[in-house]
C-alpha positions as CSV (number, residue, x, y, z in Angstrom):
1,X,94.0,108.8,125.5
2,X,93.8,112.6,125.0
3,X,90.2,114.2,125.8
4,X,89.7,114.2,121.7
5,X,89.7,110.9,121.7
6,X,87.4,110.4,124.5
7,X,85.0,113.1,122.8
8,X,85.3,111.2,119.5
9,X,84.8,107.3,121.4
10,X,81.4,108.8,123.1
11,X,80.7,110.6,119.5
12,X,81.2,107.3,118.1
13,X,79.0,105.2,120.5
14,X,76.3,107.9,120.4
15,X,75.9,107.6,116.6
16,X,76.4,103.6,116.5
17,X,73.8,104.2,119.0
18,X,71.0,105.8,117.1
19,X,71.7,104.1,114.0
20,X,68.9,101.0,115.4
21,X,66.4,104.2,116.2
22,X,67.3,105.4,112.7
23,X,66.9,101.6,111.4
24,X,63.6,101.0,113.7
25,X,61.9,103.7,112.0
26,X,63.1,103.2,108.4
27,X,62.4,99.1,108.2
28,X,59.2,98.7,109.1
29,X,58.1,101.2,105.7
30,X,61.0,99.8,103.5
31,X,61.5,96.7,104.5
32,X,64.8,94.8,105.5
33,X,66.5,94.4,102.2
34,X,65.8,98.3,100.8
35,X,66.5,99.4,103.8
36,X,70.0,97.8,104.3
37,X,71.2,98.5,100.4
38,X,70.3,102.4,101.0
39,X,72.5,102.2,104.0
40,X,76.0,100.6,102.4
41,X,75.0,102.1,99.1
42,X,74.4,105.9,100.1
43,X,76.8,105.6,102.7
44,X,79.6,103.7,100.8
45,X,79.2,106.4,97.8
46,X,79.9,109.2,100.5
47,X,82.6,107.5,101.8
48,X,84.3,107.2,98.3
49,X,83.7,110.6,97.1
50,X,85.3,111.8,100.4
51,X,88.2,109.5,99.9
52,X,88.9,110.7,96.3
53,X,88.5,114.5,97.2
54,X,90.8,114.0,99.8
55,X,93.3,112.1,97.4
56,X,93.0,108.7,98.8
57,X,92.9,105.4,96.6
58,X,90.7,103.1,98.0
59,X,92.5,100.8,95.5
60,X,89.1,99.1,94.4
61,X,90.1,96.7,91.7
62,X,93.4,95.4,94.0
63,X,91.4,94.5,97.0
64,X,88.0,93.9,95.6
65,X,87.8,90.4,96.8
66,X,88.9,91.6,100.3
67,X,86.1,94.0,100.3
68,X,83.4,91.5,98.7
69,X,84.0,88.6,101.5
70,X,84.3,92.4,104.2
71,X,80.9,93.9,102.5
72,X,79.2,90.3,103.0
73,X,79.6,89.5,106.4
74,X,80.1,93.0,107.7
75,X,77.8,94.9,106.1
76,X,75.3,93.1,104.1
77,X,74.3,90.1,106.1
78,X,74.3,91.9,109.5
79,X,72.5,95.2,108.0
80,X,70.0,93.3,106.5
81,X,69.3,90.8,109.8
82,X,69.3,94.3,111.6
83,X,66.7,95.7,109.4
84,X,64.5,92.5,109.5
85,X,64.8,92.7,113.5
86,X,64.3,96.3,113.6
87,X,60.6,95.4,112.3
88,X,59.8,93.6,115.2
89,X,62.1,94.7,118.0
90,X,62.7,97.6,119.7
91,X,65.8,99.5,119.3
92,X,67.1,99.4,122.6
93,X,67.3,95.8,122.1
94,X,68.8,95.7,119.8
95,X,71.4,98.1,120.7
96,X,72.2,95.4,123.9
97,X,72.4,92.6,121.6
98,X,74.8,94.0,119.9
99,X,77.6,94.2,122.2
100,X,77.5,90.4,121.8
101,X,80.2,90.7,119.1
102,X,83.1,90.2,120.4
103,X,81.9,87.2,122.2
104,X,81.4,85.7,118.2
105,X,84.8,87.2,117.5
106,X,86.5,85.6,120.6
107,X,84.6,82.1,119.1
108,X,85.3,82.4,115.8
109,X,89.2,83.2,116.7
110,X,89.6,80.7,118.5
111,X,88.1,78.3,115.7
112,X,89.9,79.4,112.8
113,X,92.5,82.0,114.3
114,X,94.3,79.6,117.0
115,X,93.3,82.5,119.3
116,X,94.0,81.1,122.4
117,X,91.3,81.0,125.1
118,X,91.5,82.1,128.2
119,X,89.3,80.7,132.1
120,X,88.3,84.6,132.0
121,X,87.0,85.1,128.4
122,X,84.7,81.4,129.4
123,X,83.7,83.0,132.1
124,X,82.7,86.0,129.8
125,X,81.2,84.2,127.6
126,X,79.1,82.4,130.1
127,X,78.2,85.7,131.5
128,X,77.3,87.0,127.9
129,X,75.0,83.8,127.5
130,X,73.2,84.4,130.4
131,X,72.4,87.9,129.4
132,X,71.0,87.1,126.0
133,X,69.3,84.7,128.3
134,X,67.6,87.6,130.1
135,X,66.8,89.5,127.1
136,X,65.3,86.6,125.0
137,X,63.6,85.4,127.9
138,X,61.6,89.4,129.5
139,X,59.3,89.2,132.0
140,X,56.3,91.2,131.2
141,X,57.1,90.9,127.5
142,X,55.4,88.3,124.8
143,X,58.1,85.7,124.0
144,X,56.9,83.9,121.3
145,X,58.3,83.1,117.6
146,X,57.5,86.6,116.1
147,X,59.9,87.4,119.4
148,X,62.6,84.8,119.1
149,X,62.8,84.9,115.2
150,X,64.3,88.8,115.2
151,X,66.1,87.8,118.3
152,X,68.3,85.2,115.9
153,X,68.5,87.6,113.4
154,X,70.2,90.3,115.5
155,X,72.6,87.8,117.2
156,X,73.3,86.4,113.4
157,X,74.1,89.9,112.7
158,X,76.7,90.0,116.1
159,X,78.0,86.2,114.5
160,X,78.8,88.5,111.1
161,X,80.5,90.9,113.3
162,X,82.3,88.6,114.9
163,X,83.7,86.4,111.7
164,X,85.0,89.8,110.2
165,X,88.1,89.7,113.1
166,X,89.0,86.7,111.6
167,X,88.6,88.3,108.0
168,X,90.8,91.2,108.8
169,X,93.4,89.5,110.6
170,X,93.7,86.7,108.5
171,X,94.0,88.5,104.8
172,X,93.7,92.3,105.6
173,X,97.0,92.8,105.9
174,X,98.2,95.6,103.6
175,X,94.3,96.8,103.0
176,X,93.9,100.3,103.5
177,X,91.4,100.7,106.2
178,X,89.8,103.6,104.9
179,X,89.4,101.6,101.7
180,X,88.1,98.9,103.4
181,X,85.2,101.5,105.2
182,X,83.8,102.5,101.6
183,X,85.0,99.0,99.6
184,X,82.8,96.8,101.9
185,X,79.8,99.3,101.9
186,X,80.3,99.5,98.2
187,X,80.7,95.5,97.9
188,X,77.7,94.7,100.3
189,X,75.6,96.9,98.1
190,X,76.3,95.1,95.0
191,X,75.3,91.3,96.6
192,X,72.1,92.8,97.9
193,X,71.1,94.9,94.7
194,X,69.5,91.5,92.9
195,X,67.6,90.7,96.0
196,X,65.7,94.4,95.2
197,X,63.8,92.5,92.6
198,X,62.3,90.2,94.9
199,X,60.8,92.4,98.0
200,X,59.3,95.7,97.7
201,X,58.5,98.6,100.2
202,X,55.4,98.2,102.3
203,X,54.7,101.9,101.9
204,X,55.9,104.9,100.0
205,X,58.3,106.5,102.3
206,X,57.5,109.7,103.9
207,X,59.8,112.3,104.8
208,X,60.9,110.9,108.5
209,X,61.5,107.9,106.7
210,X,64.1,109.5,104.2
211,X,65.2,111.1,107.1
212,X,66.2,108.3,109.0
213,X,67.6,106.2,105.9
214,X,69.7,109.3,104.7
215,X,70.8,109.4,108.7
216,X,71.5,105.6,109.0
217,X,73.8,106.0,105.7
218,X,75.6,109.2,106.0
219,X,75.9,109.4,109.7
220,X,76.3,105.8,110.8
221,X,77.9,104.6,108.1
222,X,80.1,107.3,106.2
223,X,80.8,109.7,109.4
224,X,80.6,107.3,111.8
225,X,83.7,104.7,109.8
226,X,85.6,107.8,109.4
227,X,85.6,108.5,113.1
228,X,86.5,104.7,114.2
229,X,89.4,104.6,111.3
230,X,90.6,107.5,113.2
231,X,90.6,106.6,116.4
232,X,92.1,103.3,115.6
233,X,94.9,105.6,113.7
234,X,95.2,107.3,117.4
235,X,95.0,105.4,120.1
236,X,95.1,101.6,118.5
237,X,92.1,99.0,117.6
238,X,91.8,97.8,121.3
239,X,91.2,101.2,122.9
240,X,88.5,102.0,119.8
241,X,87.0,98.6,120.5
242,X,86.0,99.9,124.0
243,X,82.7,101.8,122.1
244,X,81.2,98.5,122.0
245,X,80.3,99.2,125.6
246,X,79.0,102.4,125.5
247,X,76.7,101.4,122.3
248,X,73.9,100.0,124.4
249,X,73.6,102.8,127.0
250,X,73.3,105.1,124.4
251,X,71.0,102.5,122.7
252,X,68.7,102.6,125.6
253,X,68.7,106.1,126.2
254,X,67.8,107.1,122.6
255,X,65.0,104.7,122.6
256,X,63.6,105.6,125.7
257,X,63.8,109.8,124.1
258,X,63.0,109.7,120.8
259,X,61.0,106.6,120.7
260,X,59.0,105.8,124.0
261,X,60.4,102.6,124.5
262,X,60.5,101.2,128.3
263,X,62.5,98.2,129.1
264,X,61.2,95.2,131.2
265,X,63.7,95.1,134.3
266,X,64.9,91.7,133.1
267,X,65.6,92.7,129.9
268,X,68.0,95.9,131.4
269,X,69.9,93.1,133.7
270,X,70.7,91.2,130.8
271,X,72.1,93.9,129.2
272,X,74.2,94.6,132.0
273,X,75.3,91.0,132.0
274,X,75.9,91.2,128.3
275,X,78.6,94.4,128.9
276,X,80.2,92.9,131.8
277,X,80.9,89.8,129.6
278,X,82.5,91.8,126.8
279,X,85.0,93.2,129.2
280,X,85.7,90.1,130.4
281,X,85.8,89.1,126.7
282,X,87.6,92.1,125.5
283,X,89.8,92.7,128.2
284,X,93.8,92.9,126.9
């Protein structure tokens, strides 16, 4: 890897990063579901304006089934699950619970993908367990359903992350990647639209609020795609995968800056334990 595309991996993890910060301010004012469609919907148009300015064909109507089954499980379900944790979690948290998703994607692979599996992605796995253990389980911290329930929701957001491997690899073939960043986004925002009806914000947003939405779409989404489709482009899907370890530090680090938050001592071992076991996981 050239030193741009270790600049653009810590770029990428920094922003992936902040997006929970960005999502723990905007969801508690917006609410799960408003938040999550301003996300793929801001962010997905962004994408496809930049797409057709630059004289790419997303090829909407060829793929769009591709992107509808992509949009749900990558983008709606897990930004919505995010949102709904982000009300009662703090973002660092959530930021280590999300390297859990490979650990879904080495599962669901080897369900429906005949990936095989291997003593050292088990052992991963186990390792992985055990550090969700930690986390769901702080000392010092009140662990009760209002704890557990956002807890499920973020790992059921990791499980979306996780089925979308088997997605890509089992009928992406021939998709154009950088059609799939804005198609999905665009899809996901469609499914969730009709849900609008049913919730509404718990406040009128105020200007850090826009902030942060307008930041969670058109940095974390739209910027944030384009920088993984390139790096993927340059030094291959296993090399870009390696952000997923660098998400929580940054994670933590923004939480403990912009936010105040202070992690228990358990709850920073189990993210440790949740790294090591995507490595193990992850590891070619």
């Amino acid at each position: 890897m050239k030193s741009a595309d270790y600049a653009r991996l810590v770029a990428l993890a920094a922003i992936w990063g902040a997006s929970f910060i960005f999502t723990r301010v905007a969801a508690p004012s917006l609410g799960a579901i408003w938040t999550a469609e301003a996300r793929v919907l801001l962010g997905g148009l962004a994408l496809l304006a930049w797409l057709r300015v630059a004289g790419f064909d997303a090829a909407l109507r060829r793929h769009w089934r591709y992107y509808l089954a992509v949009g749900i499980v990558n983008s709606a379900a897990p930004f919505a699950l995010y949102a709904y944790a982000a009300i009662h979690l703090p973002a660092s948290v959530l930021s280590i619970l999300n390297a859990t998703s490979p650990m879904f994607g080495m599962l669901f692979g080897a369900l429906f993908a005949s990936e095989r599996v291997t003593l050292r992605k088990l052992a991963g796995l186990a390792l992985g367990a055990a550090g969700v253990a930690l986390v769901a389980h702080p000392g010092g911290v009140r662990a009760d359903a209002a704890f557990y329930a956002p807890v499920a929701a973020a790992l059921g957001a990791c499980a979306g992350y996780g089925l979308t491997g088997v997605l890509v690899r089992r009928w992406g073939q021939g998709v154009p990647a950088r059609g799939v960043a804005a198609g999905q986004q665009l899809a996901a925002a469609a499914v969730l639209a009709p849900l609008l009806l049913f919730t509404a914000p718990a406040a009128a947003p105020s200007a850090l609020v826009v902030g942060n939405v307008l930041a969670l779409a058109l940095l974390a989404s739209a910027v944030a795609f384009l920088i993984y489709f390139r790096l993927i482009a340059d030094v291959g899907a296993t090399r870009a995968l390696t952000v997923t370890f660098l998400i929580p530090v940054f994670g933590v680090l923004w939480g403990r800056l912009f936010l105040g938050e202070a992690l228990p001592a358990g709850m920073l071992a189990g993210g440790v334990a949740i790294v090591l076991g995507t490595v193990l996981v992850t590891r070619g």
